[in-house]
N, C-alpha and C positions, 0 to 999 in steps of 0.2 A: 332348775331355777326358773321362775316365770316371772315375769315383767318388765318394769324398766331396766332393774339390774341386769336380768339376765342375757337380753338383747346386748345390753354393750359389754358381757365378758365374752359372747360368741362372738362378736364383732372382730373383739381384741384376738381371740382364736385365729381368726382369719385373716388377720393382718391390716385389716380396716382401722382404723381409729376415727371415729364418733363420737363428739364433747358428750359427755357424760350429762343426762339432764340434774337440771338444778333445781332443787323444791323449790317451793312458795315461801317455804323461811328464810332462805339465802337471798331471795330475793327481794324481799321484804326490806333484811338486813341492810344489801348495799342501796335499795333506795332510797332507807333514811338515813344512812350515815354522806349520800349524798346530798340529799335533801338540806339537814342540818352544816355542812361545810357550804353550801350554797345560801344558807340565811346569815352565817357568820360571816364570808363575805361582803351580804350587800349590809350587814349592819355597823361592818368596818366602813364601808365605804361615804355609806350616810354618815356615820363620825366624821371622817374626816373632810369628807365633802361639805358639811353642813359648818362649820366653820370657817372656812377656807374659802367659800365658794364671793365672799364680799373683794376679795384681794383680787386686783386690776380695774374695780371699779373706781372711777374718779369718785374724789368727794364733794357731796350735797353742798352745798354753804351752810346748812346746818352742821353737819357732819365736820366742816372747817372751822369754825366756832368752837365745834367739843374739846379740838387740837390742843393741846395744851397740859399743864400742869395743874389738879386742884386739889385745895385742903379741907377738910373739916376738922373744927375742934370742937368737940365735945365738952358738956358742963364740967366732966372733971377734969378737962385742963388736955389730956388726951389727945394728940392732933393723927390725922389720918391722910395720909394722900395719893391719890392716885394719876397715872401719865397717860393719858391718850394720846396713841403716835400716829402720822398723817400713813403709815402704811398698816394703818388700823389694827395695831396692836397695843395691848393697856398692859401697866402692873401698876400694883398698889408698894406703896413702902411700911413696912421692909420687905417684899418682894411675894408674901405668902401668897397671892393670887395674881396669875397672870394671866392671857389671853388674847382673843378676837374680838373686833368690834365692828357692831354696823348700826346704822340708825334707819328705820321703816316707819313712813310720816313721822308720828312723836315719838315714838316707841325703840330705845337703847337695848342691843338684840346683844346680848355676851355671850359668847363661849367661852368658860375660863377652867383652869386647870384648880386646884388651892394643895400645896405641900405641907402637911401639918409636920414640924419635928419629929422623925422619929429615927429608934437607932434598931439593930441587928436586923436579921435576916427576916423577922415579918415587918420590919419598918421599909427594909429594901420592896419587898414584894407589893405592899400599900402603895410605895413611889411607882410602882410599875405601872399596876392598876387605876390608881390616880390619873398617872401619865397617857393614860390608853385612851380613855373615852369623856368628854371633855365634858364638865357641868352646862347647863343653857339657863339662862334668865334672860325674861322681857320685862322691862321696866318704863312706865313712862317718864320722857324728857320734858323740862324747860328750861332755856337758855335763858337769861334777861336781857333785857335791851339794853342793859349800860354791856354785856356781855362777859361781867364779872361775877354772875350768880350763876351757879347750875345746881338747879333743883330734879331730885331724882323722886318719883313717888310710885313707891310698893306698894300698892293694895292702901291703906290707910296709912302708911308708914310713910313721910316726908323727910328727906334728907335733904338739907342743905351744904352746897361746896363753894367756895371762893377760890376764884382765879389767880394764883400763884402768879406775882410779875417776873419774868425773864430775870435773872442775875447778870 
């Protein structure tokens, strides 16, 4: 026998034991299947980091403003409303979207999850995946000075919401 093999069965003959060398394809192997669990990692991390990272920050007096209850009602009668909480988390009603919130100058920064209905075992698995890595939208704010308007505007898209009074 000549070569690498054979160096380490004479080895093994003589009672030596020598890690056996490793190709280039083994090796190859384990540094991308480390490579890859090391981007999954940090791109867990940036998920959860990246929404999270606004909580223990006090709130802006803009950001105290947003505090509250708002509705929208659409031409067809349709009303829409969502809660912004002072520990900067939102849901809409009836609950399909919920989340993180922060406001940067004008700009309403969301991370939010959305649960569509669904049933068996690929609706379970949706929720999971859903659940995992959080949607992001930036949208710009306007508050109004009576501080009962919040205007939200997408691109050309303008939403208007009215401040729900405390019950």
């Amino acid at each position: 026998m000549a070569g690498a093999a054979g160096d380490y069965l004479r080895s093994l003959d003589q009672g030596n034991y020598v890690k056996p060398p490793q190709s280039e394809q083994l090796k190859r192997r384990r540094n991308t299947k480390y490579f890859f669990a090391a981007l999954i990692l940090l791109l867990l991390a940036w998920a959860i980091g990246g929404y999270s990272i606004s909580r223990g920050r006090p709130l802006s007096p803009l950001e105290a403003q947003l505090v509250g209850n708002w509705e929208k009602i659409e031409s067809s009668g349709k009303r829409t409303t969502i809660s912004f909480s002072s520990d900067r988390t939102f849901r809409d009603a009836p609950g399909a979207w919920e989340g993180t919130w922060i406001i940067e100058g004008n700009e309403l920064r969301l991370w939010y999850w959305s649960d569509s209905p669904s049933s068996g075992l690929g609706g379970f698995a949706k929720h999971l995946v859903n659940r995992a890595v959080p949607n992001k939208l930036t949208i710009v704010i306007e508050i109004g000075s009576d501080r009962n308007t919040l205007v939200l505007l997408d691109g050309s898209k303008k939403t208007i919401y009215t401040r729900l009074q405390d019950e």
